[in-house]
N, C-alpha and C positions, 0 to 999 in steps of 0.2 A: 298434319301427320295423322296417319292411320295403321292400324295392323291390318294384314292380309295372310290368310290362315293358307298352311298348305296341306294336303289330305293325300296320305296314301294311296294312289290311283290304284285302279284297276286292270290290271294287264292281260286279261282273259277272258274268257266265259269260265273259265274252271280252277279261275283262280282267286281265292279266299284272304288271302298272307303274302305277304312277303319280309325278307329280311334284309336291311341295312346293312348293305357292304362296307360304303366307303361314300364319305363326307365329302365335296368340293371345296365349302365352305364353312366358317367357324364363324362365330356371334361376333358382329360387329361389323364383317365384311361388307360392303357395299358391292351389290349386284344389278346387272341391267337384266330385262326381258330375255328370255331362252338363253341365260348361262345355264352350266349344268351345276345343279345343287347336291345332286346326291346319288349314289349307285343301288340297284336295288337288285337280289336275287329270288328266281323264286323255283319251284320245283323241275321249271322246265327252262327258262332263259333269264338271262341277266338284262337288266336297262338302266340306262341314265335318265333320270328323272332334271326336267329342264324347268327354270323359275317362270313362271306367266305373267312376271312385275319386276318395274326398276324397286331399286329398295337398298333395306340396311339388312341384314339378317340379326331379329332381335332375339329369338331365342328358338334354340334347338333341344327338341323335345325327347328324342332318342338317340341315345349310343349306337354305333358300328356292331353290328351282331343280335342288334335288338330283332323281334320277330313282329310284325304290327299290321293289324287285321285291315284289310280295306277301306278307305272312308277314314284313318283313325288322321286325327291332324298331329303331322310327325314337326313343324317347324312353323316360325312366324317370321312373316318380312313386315318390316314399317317402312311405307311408301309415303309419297310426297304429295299424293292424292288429299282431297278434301272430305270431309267425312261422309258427304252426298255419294262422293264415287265413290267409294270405299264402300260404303254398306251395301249398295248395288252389287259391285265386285262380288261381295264376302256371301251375300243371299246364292248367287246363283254358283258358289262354290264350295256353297256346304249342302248342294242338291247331291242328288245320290253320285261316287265317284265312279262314273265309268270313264276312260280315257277317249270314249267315243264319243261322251258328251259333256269335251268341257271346257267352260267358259267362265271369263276371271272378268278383265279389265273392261271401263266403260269404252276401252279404244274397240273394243270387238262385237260388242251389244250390238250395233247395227248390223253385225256381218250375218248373210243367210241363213235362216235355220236350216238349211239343206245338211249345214254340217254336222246334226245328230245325228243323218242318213250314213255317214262316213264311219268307214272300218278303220280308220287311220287316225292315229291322235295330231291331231297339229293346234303348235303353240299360238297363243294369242299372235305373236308375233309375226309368222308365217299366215295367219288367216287376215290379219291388217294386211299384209303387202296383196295378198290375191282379194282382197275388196279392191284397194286402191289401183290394184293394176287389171279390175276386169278378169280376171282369171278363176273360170268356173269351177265347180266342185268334180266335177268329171274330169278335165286337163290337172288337177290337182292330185286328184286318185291315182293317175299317169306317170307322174314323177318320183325317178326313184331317187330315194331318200340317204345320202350317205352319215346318219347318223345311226345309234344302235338301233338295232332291229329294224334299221330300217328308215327311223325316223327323218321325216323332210324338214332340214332345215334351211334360213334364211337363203345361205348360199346358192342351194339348191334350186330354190323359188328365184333368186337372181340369173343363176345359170340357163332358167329354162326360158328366163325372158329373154336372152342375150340370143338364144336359138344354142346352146350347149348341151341342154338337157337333154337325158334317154330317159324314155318311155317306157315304162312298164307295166300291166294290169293289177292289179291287188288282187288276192286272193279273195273271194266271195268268203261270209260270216259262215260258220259250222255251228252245225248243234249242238247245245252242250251235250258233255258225255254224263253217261249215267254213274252216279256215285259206285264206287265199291266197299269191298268188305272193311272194316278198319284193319292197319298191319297189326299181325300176330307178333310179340313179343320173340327175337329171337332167343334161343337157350344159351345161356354164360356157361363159356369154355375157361378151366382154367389152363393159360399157357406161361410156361414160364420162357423169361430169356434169359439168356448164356452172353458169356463176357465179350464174344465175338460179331455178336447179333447186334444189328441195326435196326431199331425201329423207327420209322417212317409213318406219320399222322397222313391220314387222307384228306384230299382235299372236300371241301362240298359236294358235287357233282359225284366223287366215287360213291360216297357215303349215302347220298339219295339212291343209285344205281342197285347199291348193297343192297338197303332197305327192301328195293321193287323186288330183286329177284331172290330174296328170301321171302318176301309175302306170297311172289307169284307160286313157286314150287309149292307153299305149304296152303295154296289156297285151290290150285287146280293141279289133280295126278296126271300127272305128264306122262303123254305116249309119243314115242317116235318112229314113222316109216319112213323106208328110203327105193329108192328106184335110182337107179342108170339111167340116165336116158340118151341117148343120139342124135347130138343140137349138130349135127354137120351140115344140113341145109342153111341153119342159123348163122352159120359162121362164113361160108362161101358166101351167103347174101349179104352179110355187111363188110366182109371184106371188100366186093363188088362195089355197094354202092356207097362207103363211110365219105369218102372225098367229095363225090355229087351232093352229097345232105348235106355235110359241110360248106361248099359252097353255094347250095339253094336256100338254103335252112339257118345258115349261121352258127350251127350247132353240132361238136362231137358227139357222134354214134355211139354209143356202148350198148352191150350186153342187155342191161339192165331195161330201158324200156320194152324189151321184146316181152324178158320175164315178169313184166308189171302186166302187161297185156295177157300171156297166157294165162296167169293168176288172175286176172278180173274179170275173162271168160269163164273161167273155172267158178270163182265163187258166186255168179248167178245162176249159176248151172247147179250147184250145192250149198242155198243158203244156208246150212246149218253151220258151215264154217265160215261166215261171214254176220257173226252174233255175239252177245255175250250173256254171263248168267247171270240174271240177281235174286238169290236164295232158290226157290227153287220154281221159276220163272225164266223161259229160253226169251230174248230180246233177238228180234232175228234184223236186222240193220236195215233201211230202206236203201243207203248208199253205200256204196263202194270207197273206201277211201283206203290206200293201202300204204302203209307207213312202211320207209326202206333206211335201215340203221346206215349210217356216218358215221367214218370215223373220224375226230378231229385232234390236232396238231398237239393237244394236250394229254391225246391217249386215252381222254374218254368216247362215251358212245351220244349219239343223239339220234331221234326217229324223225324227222322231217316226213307228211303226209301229201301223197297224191291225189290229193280229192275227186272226186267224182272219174275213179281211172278209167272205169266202163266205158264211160261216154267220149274219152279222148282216143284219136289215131295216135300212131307210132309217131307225128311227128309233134304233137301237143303236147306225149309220155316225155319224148328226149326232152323238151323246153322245160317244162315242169321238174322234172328231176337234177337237171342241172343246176337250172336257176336255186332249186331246194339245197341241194349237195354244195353248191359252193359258198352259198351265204351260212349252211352251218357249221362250213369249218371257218367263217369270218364272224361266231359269235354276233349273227344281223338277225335270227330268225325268230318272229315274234310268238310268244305264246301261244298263240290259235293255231298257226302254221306246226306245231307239234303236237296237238291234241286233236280228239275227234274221231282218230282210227278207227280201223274195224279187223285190219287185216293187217300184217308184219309178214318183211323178208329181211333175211339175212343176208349178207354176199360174203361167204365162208372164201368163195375162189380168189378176193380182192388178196389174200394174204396165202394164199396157191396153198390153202387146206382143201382135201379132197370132198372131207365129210364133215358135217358137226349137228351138234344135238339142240340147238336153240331154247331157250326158255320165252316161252306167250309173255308177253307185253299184254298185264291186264289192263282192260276188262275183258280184252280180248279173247279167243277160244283156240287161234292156230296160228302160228310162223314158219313162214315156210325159209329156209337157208338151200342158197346156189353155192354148188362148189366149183372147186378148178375145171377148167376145161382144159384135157389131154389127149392126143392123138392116142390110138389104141387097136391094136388088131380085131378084126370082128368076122365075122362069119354073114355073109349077103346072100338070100335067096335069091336065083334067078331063072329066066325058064330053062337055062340049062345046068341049071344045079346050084351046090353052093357052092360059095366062093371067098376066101379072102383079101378083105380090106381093109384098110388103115380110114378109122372113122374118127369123130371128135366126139370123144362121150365126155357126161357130168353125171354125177351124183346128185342129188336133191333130194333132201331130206326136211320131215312136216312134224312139225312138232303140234299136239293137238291135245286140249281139254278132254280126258277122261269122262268127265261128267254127262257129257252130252254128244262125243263122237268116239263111237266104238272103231275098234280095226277096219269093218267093212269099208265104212263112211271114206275115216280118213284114209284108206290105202284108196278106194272109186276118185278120191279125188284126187292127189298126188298123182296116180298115174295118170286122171287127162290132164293137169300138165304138162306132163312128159310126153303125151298123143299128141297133144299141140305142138310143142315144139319140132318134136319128130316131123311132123305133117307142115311143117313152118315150109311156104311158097318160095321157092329160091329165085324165082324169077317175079316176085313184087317190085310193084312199082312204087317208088317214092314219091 
């Protein structure tokens, strides 16, 4: 018999803490390899933390709601192991805890150290069956994981031997984001309530949401400009070709990749809206990564990032945005995959608002919000005069850092989004 210590992983580049949700197991239980032990939250996603040993659980070190810094050892299993493996185990699992490099049991010691190269956590368990079945660290990277966030588990490694698996890339590592200000204390309202009044505690997630967009307003003065613009090209082109992409592609058409594309054009054109401040130092972004809020089924918000959007066509934008939007309304999207931004959109029109004011997503310095798109009467120059037509305008509205982009700035750059769109080729090919 031996103890096997378990350590608060690491779920991010940017992430410090997390808190204990919810317990699987209580002291005494007897567990195999990748059960799931314990739930863990953290400012940006929820995970299931899975055991990396058969065992007994001898003692659990933290309460539900606890807050425990990375690296901290929240639990101990006593394994059936000899004290030889065991100490082996326990050295290379009290190394530093990143979830990209970690390694327990004497059954995985031989397996490739390629897998510190990995963005993906995978259990002792899952990395024994791909030694034993020949199954590289690249076909590994490939399979998509129906655990949280993502996670690949056993199943999944069986499913893909059988020929069932689907294939999917991992998002490439981001660079941490730069620290910000600490939150400013909000001010104590006294409210009272009446006999009739219902109060309603928030959940987690509101309650971080609160936090950000009271630090962000009292941290940068918010200006907002808005333009009209005339996406009727925009709209005849995907009406035209949504079914073809669909069928070529695999993938519904929306709105939204166009206006990731216009905006990632725009913000190398105006680095200064593609930066953020720290004291009194502009950080102007090498990359492009532009965060587009979700909504999910529980009524909160989540910003899922398109990384490197510059560099992707209109048909990499659809993949990516999709693949991002539907795993974060299935609570799958891992920590790194919501941090790293540089840039925010809103999409005011998903809920057929005309206009809205968005608050920056710090460390950010601008968000831009798409509203409704409505047919509307307009006035057309032509050589023979003007003319009226029934066009499809939107509103688009840029919410922007004070600090460091004046009216100029940010109205030069809002409207070439809207020149873009405007100018959007109605006969592109897909």
């Amino acid at each position: 018999m031996s103890d096997f210590k378990i350590q608060m992983p690491k779920m991010g580049e940017s992430v410090q803490e997390a808190t204990i949700t919810k317990w699987f197991v209580k002291e005494g239980d007897r567990i195999e390899e990748d059960d799931m032990l314990f739930e863990i939250a953290t400012e940006k996603v929820d995970s299931e933390i899975p055991s990396p040993v058969d065992g007994v659980i001898k003692k659990i070190l933290f309460e539900v709601d606890s807050i425990v810094p990375v690296g901290e050892i929240v639990a101990i299993i006593q394994t059936d192991d000899d004290d030889d493996d065991s100490s082996s185990a326990n050295d290379e699992k009290t190394e530093p805890a990143d979830t990209k490099e970690k390694a327990s049991t004497t059954k995985t010691e031989t397996v490739s150290a390629d897998f510190k190269e990995s963005t993906r956590f995978y259990s002792p368990l899952v990395r024994s069956i791909a030694k034993e079945e020949n199954i590289s660290l690249e076909e590994l990277e490939k399979i998509e994981g129906s655990g949280t966030g993502g996670r690949v588990q056993k199943q999944d490694v069986l499913d893909y031997l059988a020929g069932k698996g689907e294939q999917k890339e991992t998002p490439s590592k981001p660079a941490a984001p730069v620290a910000v200000a600490s939150k400013p204390a909000a001010p104590k309202v006294n409210i009272t309530v009446g006999g009739d009044d219902k109060v309603i505690e928030m959940d987690r997630i509101r309650k971080i949401i609160a936090e950000r967009m009271v630090q962000s307003v009292t941290t940068a003065p918010h200006v907002t400009s808005v333009v009209e613009t005339d996406v009727t090209n925009v709209v005849l082109w995907r009406n035209k070709v949504k079914d073809e992409f669909l069928a070529k592609y695999g993938q519904k058409l929306t709105f939204m990749p166009v206006f990731i594309e216009a905006a990632a054009t725009a913000l190398r054109e105006f680095p200064m809206l593609n930066a953020s401040v720290d004291g009194d130092k502009i950080i102007l972004r090498g990359k492009v990564n532009i965060g587009v809020a979700v909504a999910k089924p529980d009524g909160n918000l989540i910003v899922p990032v398109v990384r490197d959007a510059d560099q992707k066509n209109l048909v990499g934008l659809t993949s990516s945005m999709n693949d991002l939007a539907n795993r974060a309304r299935a609570n799958k999207l891992t920590p790194d995959e919501i941090s790293g931004g540089t840039f925010s959109i809103s999409n005011f029109g998903t809920f057929k608002n005309d206009i809205g004011t968005p608050i920056i997503n710090q460390p950010e310095v601008a968000i831009l919000a798409t509203g409704n798109i409505t047919k509307k009467p307009a006035v057309i120059e032509t050589p023979a005069g003007d003319v009226f037509a029934v066009r499809h305008k939107m509103f688009l509205s840029l919410s922007y850092d004070h600090r460091i982009i004046d009216g100029a700035l940010g109205g030069a750059f809002i409207r070439r989004i809207a020149d873009l769109l405007e100018e959007f080729d109605v006969n592109r090919k897909i």
